[in-house]
Every structure is written in C-alpha cells, then in structure tokens.
N, C-alpha and C positions, 0 to 999 in steps of 0.2 A: 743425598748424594746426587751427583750430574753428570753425565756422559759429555764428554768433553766433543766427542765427534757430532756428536748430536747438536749441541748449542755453538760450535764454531763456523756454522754456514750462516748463521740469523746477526754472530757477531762481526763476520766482515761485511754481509751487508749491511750492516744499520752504521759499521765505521765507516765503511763509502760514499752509503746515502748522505750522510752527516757533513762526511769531508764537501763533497759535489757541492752543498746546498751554502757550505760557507760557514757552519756553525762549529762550535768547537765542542769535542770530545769528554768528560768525562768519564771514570769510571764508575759512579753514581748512574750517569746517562745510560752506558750500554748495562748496568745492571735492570734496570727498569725496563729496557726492551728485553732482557732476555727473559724477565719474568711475564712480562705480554706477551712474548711469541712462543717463546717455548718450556712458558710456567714453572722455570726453576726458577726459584730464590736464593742469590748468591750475598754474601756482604762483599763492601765493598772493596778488598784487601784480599778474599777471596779471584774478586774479578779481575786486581791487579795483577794476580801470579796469573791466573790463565792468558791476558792478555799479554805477558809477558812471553810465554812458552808457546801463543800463536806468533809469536815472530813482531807483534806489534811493541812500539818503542813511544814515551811522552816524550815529543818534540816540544821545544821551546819555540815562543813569537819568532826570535829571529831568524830561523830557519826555516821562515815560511820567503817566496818568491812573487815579491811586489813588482807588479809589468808596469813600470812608470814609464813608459816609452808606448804604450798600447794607442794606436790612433786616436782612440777618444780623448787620453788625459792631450795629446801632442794641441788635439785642437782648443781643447780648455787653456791649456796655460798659452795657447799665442792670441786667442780672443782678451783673456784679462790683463795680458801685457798692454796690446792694443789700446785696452781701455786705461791703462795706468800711463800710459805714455800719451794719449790724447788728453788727458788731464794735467798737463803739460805746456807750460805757451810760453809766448816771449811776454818778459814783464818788466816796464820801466823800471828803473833806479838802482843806480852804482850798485854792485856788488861788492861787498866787505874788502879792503885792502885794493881795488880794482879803479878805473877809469872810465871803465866801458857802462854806457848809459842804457844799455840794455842786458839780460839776463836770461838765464832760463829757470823759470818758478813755477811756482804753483797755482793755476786757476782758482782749483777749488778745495778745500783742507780735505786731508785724507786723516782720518782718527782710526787709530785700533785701542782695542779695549779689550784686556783678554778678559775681566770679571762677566763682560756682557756675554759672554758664550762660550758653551759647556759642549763636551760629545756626547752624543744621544746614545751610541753605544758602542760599550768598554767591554771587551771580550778576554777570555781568561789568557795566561800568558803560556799556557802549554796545552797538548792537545794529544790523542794515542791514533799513531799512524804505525805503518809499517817502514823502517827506514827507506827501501825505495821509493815512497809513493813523496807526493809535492803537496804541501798542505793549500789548500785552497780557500781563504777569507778575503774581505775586504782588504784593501789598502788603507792604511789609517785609522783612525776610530770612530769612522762614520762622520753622519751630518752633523753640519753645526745645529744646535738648537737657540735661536735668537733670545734673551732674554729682557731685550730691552725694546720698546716703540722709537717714534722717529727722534720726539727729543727727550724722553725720560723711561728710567725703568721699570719695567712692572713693581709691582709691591709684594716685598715675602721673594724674589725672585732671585735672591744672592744670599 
C-alpha cells in the first residue's frame, strides 16, 4: 500500500522536471521515479488512476504550443529564403509559350529526396500534464539525420 500524500510531491516534480526539460511523460516513466524516490512500487494502471485524481490529464501532440515566430526560427527561414532566392538568376532561352529571350531559372539544381533523411527523434504522441500547464517539447521531430554522402548513399542506410 502507498500514501498518496506522501508520493504526490516526488510526482509533480519529476512531471515538471520532465515537462521543462522537453521529454515526454509516461506512466511507466513516473512509476520508476516513484519507486527511486520514494520506494513504492506501483503498476502502471495503478499510476494511471493516481495521476488521474492528482488532477494531471494525457495530453495529445497537438495540444502542445509551437513558437514558430520565436526570433531564432524568424532568422533561419529569412537566411534559407536568401539562400534559395540567390540560387536564382537570369537564364538565356525563350520560356515555354513566351517571346522573351530571357528568364528566371535555375543556376544550380536543387534535389530533395525524402528516402535520404530520416528524424533522429520521434517522440510519443501524448504526455501527463495538468490541464493548465503548456506542454513544452521540441518543434517538429528533431534533426535531420543525413543518410547519404555528396554523390552516393551510405550502404544498409535505407
């Protein structure tokens, strides 16, 4: 048996520390701390009803709040615009149905390839918060991970 007053100060902070740091929540997760901190053994359906009756709620991915307007991303996307628009020039020869002996094309080929790269990490799609709080993770699914060199693939890489 567990004292609920007892093990519910270890469990909002280990859901805070958690939230803060960007990691996501399970109830597996805060059973494991409570058994480190305050050496009770709960299963995990057990954990779910207490964290249920401390007020805390499994929030869904999309109810977390992506700052894509944060100074940093503002400067990233008007740097790679820059760079996608200097990639850019005037390029002899008629354009399809046209007249005009000049155009706007392409210097240098741009490829995407979505098999060359993967997200380094996928995080689960819910998480246990308290409905007022704001869940805090990355934007997106993280870094690309490159899986190819300049003109061929690694091998075993797809």
């Amino acid at each position: 048996m567990f004292d609920l007053n007892g093990i519910a100060p270890a469990i909002r902070d280990f859901v805070v520390k958690q939230n803060m740091a960007g990691q996501p929540i399970t109830a597996q997760h805060v059973c494991n701390e409570v058994a480190d901190v305050c050496d009770a053994q709960l299963k995990v359906d057990t954990m779910t009803r207490v964290l249920h009756e401390l007020g805390f709620r499994h929030i869904k991915g999309e109810q977390r709040h992506i700052y894509a307007e944060t100074p940093g991303n503002v400067a990233f996307r008007r740097t790679y615009l820059e760079k996608k628009i200097a990639n850019r020039a005037a390029v002899r020869g008629p354009m399809l149905g046209t007249k005009r002996s000049v155009r706007l094309g392409v210097d240098r080929a741009e490829v995407y390839l979505d098999e060359s790269d993967c997200n380094v990490n996928h995080v689960t799609g819910k998480t246990w918060l308290t409905a007022d709080k704001i869940r805090y993770s990355k934007t997106g699914r993280g870094a690309r991970s490159h899986q190819g060199l300049e003109f061929h693939f690694k091998e075993k890489a797809i």
